[in-house]
N, C-alpha and C positions, 0 to 999 in steps of 0.2 A: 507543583509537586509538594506531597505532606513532609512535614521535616516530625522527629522524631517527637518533639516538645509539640507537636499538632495532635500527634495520634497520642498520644499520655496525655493529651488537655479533650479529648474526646471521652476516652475512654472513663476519664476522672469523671466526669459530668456525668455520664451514663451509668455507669457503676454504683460510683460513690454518692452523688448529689441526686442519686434517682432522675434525671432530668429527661425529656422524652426526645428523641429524635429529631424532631419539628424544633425543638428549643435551641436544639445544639447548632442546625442548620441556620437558624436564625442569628444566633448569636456571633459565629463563626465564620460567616460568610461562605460554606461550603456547600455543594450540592449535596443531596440526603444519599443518593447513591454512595457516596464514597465513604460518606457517617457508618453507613449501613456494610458499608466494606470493613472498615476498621474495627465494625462492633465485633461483626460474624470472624474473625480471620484474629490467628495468633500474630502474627507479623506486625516486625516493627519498622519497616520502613518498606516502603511501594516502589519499585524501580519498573520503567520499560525497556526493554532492551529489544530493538528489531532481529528477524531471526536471519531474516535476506538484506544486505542493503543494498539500493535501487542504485541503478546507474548511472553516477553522475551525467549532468545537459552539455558537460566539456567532452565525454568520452568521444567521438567523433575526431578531434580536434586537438587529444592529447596527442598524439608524436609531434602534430607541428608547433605547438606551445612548446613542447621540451628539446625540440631543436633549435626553436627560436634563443629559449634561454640557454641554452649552453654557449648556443652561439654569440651572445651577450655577454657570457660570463670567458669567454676566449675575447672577445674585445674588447673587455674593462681589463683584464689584467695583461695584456700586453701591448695597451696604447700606454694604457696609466689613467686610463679615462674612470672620471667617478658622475655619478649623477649631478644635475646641474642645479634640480628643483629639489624644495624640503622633503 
């Protein structure tokens, strides 16, 4: 992920130091696609946000996980039981 000081040290080279593309990729260790993102684009920081999230590989199997643990959480506080292991 670009952090703010990434895309102002791209941009500084580009702008300012006349530097070419290729140079910046080199120097920076970044793909040119994304150089080429930061040149063309006013934006100061690049976020992705999913617009669906996928369904968790537990959904199947959620009610018996949350019966398990309640039912956990009714036999530690009324044996007095706490975990044994760190």
């Amino acid at each position: 992920m670009l952090t703010v000081e990434t895309i102002g040290r791209i941009r500084r080279e580009h702008f300012v130091k006349g530097r070419t593309i290729k140079e910046i990729v080199r120097d920076l260790h970044i793909s040119r696609n994304t150089v080429r993102k930061v040149l063309r684009s006013g934006e100061t920081s690049f976020a992705y946000k999913r617009e669906i999230q996928p369904r968790p590989r537990l959904g199947r199997w959620r009610a018996d996980l949350d019966r398990l643990l309640l039912a956990n959480v009714a036999l530690t506080s009324s044996t007095g039981a706490t975990r044994s292991c760190c």
